[in-house]
VMD Tcl script that builds the backbone (N, CA, C; Angstrom):
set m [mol new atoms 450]
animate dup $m
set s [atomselect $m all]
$s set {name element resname resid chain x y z} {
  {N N UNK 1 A 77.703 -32.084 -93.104}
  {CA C UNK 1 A 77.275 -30.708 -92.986}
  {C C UNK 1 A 77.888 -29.911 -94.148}
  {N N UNK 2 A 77.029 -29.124 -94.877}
  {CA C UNK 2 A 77.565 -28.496 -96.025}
  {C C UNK 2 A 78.374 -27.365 -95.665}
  {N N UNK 3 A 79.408 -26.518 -96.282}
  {CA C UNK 3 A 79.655 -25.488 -95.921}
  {C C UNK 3 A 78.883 -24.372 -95.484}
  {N N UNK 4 A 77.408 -24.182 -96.139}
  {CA C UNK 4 A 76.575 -23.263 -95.882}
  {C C UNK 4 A 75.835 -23.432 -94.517}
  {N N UNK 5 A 75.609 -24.355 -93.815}
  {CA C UNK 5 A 75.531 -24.929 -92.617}
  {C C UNK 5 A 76.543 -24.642 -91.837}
  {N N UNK 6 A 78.198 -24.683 -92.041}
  {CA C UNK 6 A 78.880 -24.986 -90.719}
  {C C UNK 6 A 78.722 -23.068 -90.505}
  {N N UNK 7 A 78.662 -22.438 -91.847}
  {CA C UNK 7 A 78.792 -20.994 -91.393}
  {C C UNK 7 A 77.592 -20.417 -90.906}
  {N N UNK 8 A 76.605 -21.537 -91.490}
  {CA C UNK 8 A 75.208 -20.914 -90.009}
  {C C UNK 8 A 75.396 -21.269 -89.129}
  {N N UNK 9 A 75.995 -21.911 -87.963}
  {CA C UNK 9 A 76.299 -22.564 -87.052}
  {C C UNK 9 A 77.268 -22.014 -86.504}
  {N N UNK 10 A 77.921 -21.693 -86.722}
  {CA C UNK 10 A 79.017 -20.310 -86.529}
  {C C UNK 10 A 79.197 -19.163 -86.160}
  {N N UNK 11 A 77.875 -18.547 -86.864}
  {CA C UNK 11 A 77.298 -17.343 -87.344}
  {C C UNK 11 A 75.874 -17.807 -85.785}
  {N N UNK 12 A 75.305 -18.602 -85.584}
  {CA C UNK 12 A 74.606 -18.643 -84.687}
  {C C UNK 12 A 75.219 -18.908 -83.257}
  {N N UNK 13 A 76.257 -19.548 -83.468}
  {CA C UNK 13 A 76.930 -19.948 -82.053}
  {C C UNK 13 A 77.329 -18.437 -81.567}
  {N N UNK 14 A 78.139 -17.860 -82.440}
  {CA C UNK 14 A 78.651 -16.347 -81.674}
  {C C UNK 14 A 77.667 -15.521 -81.259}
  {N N UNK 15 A 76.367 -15.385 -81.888}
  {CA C UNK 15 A 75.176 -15.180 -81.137}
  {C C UNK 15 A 75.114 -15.237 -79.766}
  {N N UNK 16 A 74.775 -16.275 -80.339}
  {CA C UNK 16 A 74.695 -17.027 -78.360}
  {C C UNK 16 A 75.603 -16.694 -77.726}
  {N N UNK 17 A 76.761 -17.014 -77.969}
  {CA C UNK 17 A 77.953 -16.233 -76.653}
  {C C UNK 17 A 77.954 -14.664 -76.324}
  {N N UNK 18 A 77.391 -14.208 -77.376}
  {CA C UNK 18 A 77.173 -12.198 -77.117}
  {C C UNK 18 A 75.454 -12.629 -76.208}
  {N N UNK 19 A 74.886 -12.424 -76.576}
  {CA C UNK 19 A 73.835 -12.634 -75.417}
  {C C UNK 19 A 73.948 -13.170 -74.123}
  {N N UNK 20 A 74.816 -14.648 -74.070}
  {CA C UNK 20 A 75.559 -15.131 -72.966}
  {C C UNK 20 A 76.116 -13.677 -72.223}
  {N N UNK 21 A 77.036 -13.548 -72.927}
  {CA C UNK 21 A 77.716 -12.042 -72.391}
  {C C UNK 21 A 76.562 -10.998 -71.616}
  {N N UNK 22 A 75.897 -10.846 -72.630}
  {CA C UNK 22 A 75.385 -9.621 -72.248}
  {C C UNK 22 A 74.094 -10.071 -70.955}
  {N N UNK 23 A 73.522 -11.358 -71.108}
  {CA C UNK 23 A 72.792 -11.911 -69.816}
  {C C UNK 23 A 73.907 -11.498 -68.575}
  {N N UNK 24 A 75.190 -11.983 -68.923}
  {CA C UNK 24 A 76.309 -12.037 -67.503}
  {C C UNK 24 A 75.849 -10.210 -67.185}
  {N N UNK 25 A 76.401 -9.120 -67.867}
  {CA C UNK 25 A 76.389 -7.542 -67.522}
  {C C UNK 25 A 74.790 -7.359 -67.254}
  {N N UNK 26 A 73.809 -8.272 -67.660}
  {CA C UNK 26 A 72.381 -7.756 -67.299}
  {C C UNK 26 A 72.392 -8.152 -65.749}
  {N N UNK 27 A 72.623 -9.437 -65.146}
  {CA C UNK 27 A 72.526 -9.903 -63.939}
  {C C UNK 27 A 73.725 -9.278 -63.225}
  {N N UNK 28 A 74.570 -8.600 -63.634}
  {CA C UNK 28 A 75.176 -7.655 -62.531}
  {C C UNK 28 A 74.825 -6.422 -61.799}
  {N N UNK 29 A 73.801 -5.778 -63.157}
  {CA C UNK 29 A 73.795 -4.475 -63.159}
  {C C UNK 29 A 72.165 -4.885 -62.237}
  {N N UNK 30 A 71.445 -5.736 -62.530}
  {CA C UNK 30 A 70.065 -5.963 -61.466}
  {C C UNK 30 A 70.640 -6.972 -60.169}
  {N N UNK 31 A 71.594 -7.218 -60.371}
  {CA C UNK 31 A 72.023 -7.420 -58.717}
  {C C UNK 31 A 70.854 -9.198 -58.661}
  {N N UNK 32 A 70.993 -9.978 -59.822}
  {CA C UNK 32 A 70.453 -10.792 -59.723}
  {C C UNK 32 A 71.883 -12.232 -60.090}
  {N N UNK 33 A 71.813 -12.566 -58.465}
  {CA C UNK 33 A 72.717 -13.945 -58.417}
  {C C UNK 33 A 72.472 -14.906 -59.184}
  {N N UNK 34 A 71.179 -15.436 -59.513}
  {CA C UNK 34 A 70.635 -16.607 -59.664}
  {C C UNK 34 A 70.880 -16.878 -61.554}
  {N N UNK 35 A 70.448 -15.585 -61.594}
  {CA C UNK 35 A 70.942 -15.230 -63.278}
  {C C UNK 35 A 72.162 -15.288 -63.889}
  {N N UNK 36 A 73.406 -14.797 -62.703}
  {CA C UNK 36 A 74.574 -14.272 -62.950}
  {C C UNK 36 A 75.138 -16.173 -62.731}
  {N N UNK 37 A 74.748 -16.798 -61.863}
  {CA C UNK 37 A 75.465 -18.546 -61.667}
  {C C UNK 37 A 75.102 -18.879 -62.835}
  {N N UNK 38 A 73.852 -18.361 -63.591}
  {CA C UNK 38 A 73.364 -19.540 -64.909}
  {C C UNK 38 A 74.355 -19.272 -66.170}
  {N N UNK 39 A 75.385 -18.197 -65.777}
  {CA C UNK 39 A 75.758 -17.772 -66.910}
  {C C UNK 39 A 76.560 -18.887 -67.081}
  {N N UNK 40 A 77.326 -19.856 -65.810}
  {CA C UNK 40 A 78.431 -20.904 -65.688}
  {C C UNK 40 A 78.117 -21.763 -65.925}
  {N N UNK 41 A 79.287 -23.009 -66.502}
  {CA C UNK 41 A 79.355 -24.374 -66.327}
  {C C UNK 41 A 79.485 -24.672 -64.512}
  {N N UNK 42 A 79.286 -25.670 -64.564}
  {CA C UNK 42 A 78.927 -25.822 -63.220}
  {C C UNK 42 A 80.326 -25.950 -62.519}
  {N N UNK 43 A 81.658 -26.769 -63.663}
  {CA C UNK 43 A 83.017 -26.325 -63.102}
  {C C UNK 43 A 83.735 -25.338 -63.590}
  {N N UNK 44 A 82.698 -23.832 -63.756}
  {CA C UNK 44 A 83.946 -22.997 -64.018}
  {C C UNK 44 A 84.724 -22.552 -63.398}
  {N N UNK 45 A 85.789 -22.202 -63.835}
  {CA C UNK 45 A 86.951 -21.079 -63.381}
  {C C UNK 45 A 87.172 -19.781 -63.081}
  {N N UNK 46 A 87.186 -18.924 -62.714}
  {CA C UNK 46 A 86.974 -17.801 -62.372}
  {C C UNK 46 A 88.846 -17.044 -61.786}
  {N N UNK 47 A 89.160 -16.675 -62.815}
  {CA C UNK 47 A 90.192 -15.581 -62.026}
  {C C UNK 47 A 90.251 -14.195 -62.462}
  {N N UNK 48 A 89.741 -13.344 -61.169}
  {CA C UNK 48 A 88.758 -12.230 -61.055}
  {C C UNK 48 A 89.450 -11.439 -60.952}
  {N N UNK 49 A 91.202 -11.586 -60.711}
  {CA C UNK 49 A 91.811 -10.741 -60.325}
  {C C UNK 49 A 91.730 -10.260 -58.827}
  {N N UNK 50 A 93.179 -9.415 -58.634}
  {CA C UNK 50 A 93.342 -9.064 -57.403}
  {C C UNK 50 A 93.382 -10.117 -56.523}
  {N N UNK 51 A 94.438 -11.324 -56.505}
  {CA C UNK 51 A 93.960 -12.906 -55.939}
  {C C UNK 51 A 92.591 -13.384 -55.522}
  {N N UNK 52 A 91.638 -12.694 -56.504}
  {CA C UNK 52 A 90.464 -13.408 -56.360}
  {C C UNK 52 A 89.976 -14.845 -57.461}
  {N N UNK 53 A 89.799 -15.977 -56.879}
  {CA C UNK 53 A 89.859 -17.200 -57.685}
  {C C UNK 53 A 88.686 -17.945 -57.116}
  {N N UNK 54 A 88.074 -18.429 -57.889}
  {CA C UNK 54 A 86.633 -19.059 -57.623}
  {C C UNK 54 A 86.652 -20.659 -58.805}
  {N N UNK 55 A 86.067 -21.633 -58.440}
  {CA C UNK 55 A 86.363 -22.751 -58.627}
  {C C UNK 55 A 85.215 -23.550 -58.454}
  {N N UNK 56 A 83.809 -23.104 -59.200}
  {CA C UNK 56 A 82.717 -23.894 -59.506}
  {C C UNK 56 A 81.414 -22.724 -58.628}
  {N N UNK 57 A 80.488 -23.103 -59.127}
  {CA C UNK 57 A 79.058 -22.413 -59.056}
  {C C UNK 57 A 78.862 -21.900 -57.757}
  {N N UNK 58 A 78.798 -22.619 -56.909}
  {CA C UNK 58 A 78.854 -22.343 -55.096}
  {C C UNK 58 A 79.820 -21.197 -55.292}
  {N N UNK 59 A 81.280 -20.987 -55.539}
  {CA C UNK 59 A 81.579 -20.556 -54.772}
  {C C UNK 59 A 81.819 -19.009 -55.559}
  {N N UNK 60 A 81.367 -19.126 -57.216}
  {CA C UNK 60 A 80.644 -17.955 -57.235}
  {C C UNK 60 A 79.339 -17.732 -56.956}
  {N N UNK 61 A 78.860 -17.902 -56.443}
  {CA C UNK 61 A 77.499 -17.395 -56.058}
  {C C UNK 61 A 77.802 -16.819 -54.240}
  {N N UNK 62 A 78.350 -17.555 -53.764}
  {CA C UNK 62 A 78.898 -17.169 -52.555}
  {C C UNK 62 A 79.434 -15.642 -52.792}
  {N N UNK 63 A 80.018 -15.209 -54.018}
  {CA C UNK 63 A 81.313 -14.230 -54.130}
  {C C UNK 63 A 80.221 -13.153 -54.756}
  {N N UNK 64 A 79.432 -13.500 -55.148}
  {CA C UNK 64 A 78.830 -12.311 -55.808}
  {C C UNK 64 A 77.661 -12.184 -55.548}
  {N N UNK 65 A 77.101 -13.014 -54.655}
  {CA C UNK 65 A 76.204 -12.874 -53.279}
  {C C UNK 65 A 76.656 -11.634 -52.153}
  {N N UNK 66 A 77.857 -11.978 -51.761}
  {CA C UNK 66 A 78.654 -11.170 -50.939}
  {C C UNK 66 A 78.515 -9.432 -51.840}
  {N N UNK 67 A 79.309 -9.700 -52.653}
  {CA C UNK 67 A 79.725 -8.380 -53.419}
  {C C UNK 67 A 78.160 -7.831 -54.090}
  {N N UNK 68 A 77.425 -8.430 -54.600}
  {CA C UNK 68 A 76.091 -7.414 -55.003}
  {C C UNK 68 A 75.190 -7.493 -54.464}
  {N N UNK 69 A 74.902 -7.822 -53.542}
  {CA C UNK 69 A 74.138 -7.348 -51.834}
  {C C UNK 69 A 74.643 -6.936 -50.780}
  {N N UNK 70 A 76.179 -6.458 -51.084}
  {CA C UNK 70 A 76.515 -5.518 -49.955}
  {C C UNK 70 A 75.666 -4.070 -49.665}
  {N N UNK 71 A 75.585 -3.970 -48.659}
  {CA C UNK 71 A 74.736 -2.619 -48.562}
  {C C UNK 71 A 75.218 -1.309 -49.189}
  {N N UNK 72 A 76.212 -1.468 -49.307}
  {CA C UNK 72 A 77.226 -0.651 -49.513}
  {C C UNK 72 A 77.090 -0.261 -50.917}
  {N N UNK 73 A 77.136 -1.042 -51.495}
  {CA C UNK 73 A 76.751 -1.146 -53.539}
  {C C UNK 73 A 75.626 -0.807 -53.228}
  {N N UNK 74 A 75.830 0.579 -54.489}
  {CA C UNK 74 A 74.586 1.282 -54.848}
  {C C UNK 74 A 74.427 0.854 -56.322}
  {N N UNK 75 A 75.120 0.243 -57.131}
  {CA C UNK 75 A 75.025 -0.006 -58.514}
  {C C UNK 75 A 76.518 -0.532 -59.025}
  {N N UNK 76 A 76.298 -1.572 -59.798}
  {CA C UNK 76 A 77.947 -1.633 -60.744}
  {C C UNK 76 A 77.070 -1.661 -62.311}
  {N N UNK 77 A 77.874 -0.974 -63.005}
  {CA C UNK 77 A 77.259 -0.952 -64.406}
  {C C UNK 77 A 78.184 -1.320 -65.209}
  {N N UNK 78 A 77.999 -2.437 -65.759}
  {CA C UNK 78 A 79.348 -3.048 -66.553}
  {C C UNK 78 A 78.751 -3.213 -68.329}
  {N N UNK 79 A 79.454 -2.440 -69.089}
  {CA C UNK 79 A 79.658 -2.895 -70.143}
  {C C UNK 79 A 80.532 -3.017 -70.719}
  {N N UNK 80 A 80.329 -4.174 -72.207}
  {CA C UNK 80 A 81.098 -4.322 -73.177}
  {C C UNK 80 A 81.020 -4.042 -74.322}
  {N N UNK 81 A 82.130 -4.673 -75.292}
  {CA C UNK 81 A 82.599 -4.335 -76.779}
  {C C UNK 81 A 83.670 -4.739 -77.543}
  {N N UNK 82 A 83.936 -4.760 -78.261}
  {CA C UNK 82 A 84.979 -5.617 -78.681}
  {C C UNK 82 A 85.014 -7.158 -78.861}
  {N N UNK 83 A 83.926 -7.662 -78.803}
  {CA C UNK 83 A 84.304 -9.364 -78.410}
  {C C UNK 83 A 84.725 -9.609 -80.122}
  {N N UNK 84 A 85.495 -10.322 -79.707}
  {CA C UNK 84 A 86.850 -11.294 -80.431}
  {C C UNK 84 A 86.393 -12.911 -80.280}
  {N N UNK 85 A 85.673 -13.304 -81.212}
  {CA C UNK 85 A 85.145 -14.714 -80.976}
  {C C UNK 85 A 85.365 -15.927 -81.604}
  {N N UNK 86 A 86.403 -17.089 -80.770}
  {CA C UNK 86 A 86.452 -18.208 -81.915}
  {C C UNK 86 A 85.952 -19.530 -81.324}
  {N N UNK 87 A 85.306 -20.013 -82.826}
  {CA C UNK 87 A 84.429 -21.214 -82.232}
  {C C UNK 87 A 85.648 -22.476 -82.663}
  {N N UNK 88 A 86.104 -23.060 -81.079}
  {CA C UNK 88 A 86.455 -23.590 -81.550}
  {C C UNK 88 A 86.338 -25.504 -81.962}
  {N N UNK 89 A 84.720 -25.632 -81.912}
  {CA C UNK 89 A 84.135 -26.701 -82.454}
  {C C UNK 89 A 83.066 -26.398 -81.786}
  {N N UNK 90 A 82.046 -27.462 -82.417}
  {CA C UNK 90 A 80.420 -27.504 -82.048}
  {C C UNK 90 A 80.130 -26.945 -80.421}
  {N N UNK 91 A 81.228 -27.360 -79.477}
  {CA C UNK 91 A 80.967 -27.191 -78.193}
  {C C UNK 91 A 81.845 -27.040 -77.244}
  {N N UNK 92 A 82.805 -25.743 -78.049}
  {CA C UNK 92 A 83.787 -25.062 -77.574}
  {C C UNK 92 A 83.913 -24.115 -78.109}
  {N N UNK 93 A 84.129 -23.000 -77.406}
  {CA C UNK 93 A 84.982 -21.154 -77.920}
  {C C UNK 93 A 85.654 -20.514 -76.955}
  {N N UNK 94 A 86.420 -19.799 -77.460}
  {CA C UNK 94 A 86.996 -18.641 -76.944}
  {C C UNK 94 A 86.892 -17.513 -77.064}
  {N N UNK 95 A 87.076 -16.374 -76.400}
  {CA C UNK 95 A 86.607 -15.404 -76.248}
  {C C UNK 95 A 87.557 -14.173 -75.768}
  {N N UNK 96 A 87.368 -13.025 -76.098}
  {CA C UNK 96 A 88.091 -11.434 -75.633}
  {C C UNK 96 A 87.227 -10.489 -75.968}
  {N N UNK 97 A 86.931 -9.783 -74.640}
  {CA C UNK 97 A 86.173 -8.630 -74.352}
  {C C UNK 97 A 86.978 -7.554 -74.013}
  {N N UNK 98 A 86.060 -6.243 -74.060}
  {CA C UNK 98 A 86.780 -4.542 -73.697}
  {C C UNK 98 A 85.329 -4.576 -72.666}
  {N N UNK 99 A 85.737 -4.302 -71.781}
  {CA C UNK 99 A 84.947 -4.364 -70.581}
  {C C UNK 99 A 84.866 -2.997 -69.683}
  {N N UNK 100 A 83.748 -1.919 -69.427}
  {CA C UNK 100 A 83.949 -0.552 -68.807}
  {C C UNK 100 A 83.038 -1.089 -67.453}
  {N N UNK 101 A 83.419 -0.885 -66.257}
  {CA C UNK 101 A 82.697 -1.008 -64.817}
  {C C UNK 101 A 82.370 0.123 -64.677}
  {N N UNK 102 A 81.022 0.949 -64.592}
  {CA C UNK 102 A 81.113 2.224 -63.379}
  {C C UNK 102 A 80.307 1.560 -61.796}
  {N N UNK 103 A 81.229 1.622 -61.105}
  {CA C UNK 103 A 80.908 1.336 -59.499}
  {C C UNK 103 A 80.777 2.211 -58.690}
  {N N UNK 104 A 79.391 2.783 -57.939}
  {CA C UNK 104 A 78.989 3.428 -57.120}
  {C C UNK 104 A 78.893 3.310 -55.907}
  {N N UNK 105 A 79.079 3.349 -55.157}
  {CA C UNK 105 A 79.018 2.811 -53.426}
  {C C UNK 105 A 78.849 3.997 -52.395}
  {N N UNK 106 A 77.623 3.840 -51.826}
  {CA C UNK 106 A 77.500 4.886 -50.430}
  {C C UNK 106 A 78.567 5.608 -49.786}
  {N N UNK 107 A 79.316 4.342 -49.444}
  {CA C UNK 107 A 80.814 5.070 -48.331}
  {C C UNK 107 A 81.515 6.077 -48.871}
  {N N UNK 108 A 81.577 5.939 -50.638}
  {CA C UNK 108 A 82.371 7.193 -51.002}
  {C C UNK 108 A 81.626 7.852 -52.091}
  {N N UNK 109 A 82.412 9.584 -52.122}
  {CA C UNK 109 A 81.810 10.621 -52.625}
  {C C UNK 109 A 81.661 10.244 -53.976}
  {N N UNK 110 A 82.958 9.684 -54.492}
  {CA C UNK 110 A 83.416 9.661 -56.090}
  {C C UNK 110 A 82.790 8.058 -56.412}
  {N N UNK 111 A 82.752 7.674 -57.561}
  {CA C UNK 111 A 81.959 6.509 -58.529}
  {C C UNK 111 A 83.886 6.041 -58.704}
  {N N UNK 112 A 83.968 4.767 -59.216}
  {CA C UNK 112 A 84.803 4.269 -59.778}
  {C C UNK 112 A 84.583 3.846 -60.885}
  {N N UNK 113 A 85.983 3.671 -62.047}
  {CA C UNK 113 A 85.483 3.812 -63.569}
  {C C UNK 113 A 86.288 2.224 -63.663}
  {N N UNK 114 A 86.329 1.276 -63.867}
  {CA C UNK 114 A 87.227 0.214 -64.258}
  {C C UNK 114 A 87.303 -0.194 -65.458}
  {N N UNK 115 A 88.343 -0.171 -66.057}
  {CA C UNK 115 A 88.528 -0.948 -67.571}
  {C C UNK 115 A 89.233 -2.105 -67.305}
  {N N UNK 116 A 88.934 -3.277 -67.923}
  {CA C UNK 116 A 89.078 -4.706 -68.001}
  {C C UNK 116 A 88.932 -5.170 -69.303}
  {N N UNK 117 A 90.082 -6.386 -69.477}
  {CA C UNK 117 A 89.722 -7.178 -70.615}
  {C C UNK 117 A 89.708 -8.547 -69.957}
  {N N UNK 118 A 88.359 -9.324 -70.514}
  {CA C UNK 118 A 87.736 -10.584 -70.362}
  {C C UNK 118 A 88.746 -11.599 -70.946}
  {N N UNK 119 A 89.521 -12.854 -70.723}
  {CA C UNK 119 A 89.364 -13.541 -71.492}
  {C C UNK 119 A 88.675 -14.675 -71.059}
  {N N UNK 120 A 88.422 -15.832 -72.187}
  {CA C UNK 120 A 87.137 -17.015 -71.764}
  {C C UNK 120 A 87.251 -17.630 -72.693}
  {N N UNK 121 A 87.007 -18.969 -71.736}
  {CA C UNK 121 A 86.999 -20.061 -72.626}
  {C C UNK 121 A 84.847 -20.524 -72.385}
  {N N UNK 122 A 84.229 -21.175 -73.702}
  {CA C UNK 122 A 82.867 -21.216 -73.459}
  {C C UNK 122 A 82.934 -22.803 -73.754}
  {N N UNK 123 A 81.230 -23.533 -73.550}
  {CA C UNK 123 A 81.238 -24.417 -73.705}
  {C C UNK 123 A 79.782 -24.678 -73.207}
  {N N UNK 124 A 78.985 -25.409 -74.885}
  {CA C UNK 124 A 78.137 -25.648 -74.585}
  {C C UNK 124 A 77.449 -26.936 -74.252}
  {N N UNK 125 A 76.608 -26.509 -73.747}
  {CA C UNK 125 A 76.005 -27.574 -72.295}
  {C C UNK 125 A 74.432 -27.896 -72.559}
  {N N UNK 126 A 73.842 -28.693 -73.209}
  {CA C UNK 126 A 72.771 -29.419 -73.578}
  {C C UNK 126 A 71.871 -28.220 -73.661}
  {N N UNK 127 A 72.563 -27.720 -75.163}
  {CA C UNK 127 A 72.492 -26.478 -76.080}
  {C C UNK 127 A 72.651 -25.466 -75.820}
  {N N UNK 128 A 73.161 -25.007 -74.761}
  {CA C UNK 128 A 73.414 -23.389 -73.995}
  {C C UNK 128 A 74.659 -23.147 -73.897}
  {N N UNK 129 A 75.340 -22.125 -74.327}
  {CA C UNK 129 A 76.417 -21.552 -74.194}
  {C C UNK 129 A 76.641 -21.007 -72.803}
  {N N UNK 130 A 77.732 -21.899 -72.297}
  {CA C UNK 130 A 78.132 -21.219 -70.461}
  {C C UNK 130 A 79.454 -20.710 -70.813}
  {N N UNK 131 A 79.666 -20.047 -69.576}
  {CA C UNK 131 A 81.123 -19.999 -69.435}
  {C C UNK 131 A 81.886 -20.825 -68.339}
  {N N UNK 132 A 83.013 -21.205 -69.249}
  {CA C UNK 132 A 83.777 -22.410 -68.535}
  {C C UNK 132 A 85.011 -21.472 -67.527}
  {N N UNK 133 A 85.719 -20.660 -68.445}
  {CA C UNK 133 A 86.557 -20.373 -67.702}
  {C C UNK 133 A 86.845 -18.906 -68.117}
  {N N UNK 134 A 87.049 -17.822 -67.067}
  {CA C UNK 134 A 87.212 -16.293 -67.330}
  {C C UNK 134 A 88.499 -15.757 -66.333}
  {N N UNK 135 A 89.258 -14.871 -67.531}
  {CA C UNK 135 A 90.361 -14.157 -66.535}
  {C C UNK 135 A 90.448 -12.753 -66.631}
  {N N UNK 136 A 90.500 -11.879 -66.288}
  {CA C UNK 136 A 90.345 -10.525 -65.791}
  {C C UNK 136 A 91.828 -10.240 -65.828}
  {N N UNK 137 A 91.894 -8.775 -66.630}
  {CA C UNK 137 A 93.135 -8.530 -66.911}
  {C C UNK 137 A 92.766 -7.075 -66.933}
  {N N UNK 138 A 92.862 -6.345 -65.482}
  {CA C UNK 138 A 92.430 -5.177 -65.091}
  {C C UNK 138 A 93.824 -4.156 -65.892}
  {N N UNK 139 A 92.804 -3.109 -66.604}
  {CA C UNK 139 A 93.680 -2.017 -67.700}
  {C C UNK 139 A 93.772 -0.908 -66.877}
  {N N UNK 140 A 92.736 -0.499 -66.676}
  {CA C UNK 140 A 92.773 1.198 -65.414}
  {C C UNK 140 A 91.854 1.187 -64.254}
  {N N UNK 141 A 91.699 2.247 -63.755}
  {CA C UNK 141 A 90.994 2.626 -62.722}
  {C C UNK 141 A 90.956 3.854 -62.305}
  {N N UNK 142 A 89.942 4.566 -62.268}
  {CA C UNK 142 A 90.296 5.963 -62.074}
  {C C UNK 142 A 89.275 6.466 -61.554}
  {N N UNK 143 A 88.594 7.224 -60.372}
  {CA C UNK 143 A 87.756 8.269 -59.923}
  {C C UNK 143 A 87.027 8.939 -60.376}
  {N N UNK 144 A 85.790 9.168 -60.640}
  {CA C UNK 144 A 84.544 10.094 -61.511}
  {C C UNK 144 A 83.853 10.813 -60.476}
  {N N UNK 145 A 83.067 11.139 -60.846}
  {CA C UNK 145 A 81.930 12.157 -60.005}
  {C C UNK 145 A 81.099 11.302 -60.508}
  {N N UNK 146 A 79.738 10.645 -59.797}
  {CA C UNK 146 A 78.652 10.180 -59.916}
  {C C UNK 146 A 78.058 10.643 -60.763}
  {N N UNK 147 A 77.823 11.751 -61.310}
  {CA C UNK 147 A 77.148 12.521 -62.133}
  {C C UNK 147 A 77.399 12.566 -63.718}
  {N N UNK 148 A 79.273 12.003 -63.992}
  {CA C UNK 148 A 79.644 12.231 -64.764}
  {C C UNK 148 A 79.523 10.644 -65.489}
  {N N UNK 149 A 78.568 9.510 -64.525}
  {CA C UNK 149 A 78.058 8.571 -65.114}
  {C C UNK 149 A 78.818 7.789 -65.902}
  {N N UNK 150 A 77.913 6.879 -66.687}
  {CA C UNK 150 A 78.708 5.956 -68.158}
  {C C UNK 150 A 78.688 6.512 -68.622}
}
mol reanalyze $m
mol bondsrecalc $m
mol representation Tube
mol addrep $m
């Protein structure tokens, strides 16, 4: 592989992991499970924070089955920025995100604002970039008015 190759390959792989990404915040924000499991290897890791730990496809889909069809969730709107991306061979990377949640829910008056940083390990899987393993490293949290939105 010539040099001008490994940096298209490079240059295309981080692609794919920002779209990866941004498929994961699309299937949160439409409350679509089926989308949000495809984002995984089938043994990923998951530590979600707040002793929340998940340990392959079932048992996120179980977790975010639960959490984005609660009746209760009126919307989570998660975006990012910042990704920090290293490939670290044909079919491995790592990863660091700046991550903003706004979470809305019936039961209460006020929206919640969450800041998070992602980290992740990726790994691709008969050509698709999944995620293998993600840890949540919750920064703030603070109270909004619904109105005062993303």
């Amino acid at each position: 592989m010539t040099d001008l190759e490994r940096r298209l390959a490079r240059l295309e792989a981080e692609s794919d992991i920002q779209k990866l990404r941004y498929r994961y915040w699309f299937a949160i924000l439409d409350k679509d499970v089926n989308a949000l499991v495809n984002c995984f290897t089938p043994d990923a890791f998951l530590e979600y924070g707040m002793g929340i730990e998940l340990s392959g496809t079932e048992a996120i889909r179980s977790f975010f089955d639960m959490v984005l069809h609660s009746e209760d969730l009126v919307k989570q709107m998660p975006r990012g920025a910042n990704g920090l991306l290293d490939i670290t061979s044909d079919t491995t990377a790592s990863g660091r995100w700046l991550v903003q949640v706004i979470l809305l829910r019936h039961s209460e008056q006020v929206g919640s604002r969450i800041n998070v940083q992602y980290f992740e390990n990726y790994e691709k899987i008969d050509g698709e970039w999944k995620i293998k393993r993600m840890k949540n490293d919750y920064l703030s949290y603070e109270n909004i008015e619904p109105r005062d939105g993303p």
